[in-house]
Structure formats: structure tokens, C-alpha cells
C-alpha positions in Angstrom: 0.0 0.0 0.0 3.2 2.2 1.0 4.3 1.8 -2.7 1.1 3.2 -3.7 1.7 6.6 -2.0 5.4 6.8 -2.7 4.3 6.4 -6.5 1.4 8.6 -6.2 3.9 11.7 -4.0 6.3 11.1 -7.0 3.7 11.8 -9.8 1.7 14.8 -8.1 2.3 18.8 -8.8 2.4 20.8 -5.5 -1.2 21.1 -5.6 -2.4 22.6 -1.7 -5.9 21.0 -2.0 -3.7 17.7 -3.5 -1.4 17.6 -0.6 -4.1 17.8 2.4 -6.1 15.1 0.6 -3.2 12.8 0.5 -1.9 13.2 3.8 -5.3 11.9 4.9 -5.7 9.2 2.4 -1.4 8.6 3.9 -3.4 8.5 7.7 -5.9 6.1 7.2 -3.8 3.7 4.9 -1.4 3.2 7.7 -4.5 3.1 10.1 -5.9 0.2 7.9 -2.7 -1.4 7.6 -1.9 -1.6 11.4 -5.5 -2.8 12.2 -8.0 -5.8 10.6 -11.2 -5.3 9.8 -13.5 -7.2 8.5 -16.1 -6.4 5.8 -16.9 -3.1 3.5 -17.1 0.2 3.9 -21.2 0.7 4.4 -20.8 4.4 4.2 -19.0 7.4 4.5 -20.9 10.4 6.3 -20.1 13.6 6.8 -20.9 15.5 9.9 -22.8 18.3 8.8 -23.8 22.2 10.1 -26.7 22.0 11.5 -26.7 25.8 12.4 -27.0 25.5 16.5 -24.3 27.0 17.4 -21.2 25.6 18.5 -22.9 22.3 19.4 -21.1 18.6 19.2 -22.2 15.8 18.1 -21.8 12.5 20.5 -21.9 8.8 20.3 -24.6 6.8 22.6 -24.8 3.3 23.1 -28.7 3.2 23.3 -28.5 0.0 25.7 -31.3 -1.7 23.6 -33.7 1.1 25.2 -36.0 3.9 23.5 -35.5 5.9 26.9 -32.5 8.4 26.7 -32.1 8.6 30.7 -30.5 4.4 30.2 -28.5 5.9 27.1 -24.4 6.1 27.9 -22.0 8.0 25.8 -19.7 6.1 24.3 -15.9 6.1 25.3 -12.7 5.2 23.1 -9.7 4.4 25.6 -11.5 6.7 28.3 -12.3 9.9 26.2 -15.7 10.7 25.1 -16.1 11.5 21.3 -17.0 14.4 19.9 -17.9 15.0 16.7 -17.9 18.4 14.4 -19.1 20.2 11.0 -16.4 18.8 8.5 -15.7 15.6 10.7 -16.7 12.0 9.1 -17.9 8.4 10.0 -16.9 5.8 8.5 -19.5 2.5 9.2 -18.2 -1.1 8.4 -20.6 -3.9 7.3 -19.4 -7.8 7.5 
């Protein structure tokens, strides 16, 4: 996958817009490369403006309940996730 990016860095102009789009697609090869998953990419969704200030967007584990007040924010290695306008998620299907 490496050889990929060293051929595609070789071949590009300096192009700003280019080089922050390969940086990221450079960050989530070696993401994908250090971790196995299984399945396809389902989507891709962009975190949108919704025009409420500067509100975040969190993760909840519903806990198989319609009721908010069971609902627990999800944590990734004890931080709590918090999404913005121009942020993405990225959901797998086996």
C-alpha cells in the first residue's frame, strides 16, 4: 500500500488541496494497515452544520432502550467523542 503513495507523491504537482487530501488518504492507509477489519465500507458520512451554534455531536450506546435517561455516551480508551461540521464516519458492514 506504502508503494502506492510513494508512486502517487512522486507523480503529483504541489497542488495545496492535492497535498491535504493525500496526507489523509497517507493516515488512514497506515490506520488500515496496522488494524484488521472485516467487511466493507457501508458508508462514508459527513458530519454536517446544522446551524445550533457551536454544538457537538456525541456517540450513545442506546443500551437496547428507546428511553435516553438508560443511554451512555460512548468512550474510546476513556475519552468521550465528539464530533464536528467537517468531521466524518466511516461505518463497516461484514
Amino acid at each position: 500500500m506504502l508503494d502506492i503513495l510513494n508512486f502517487i507523491e512522486s507523480y503529483q504537482k504541489h497542488h495545496s488541496v492535492f497535498d491535504r487530501k493525500l496526507a489523509l488518504i497517507k493516515q488512514l492507509i497506515i490506520y488500515l494497515d496496522k488494524h484488521d477489519f472485516q467487511g466493507h465500507i457501508d458508508n462514508i458520512l459527513p458530519i454536517l452544520d446544522q446551524h445550533t451554534g457551536y454544538s457537538e455531536f456525541r456517540i450513545m450506546n442506546d443500551c437496547e432502550s428507546n428511553n435516553p435517561n438508560l443511554w451512555i455516551e460512548y468512550q474510546y480508551h476513556g475519552k468521550h467523542i465528539r464530533l464536528s461540521p467537517g468531521d466524518i464516519v466511516i461505518t463497516m458492514k461484514k
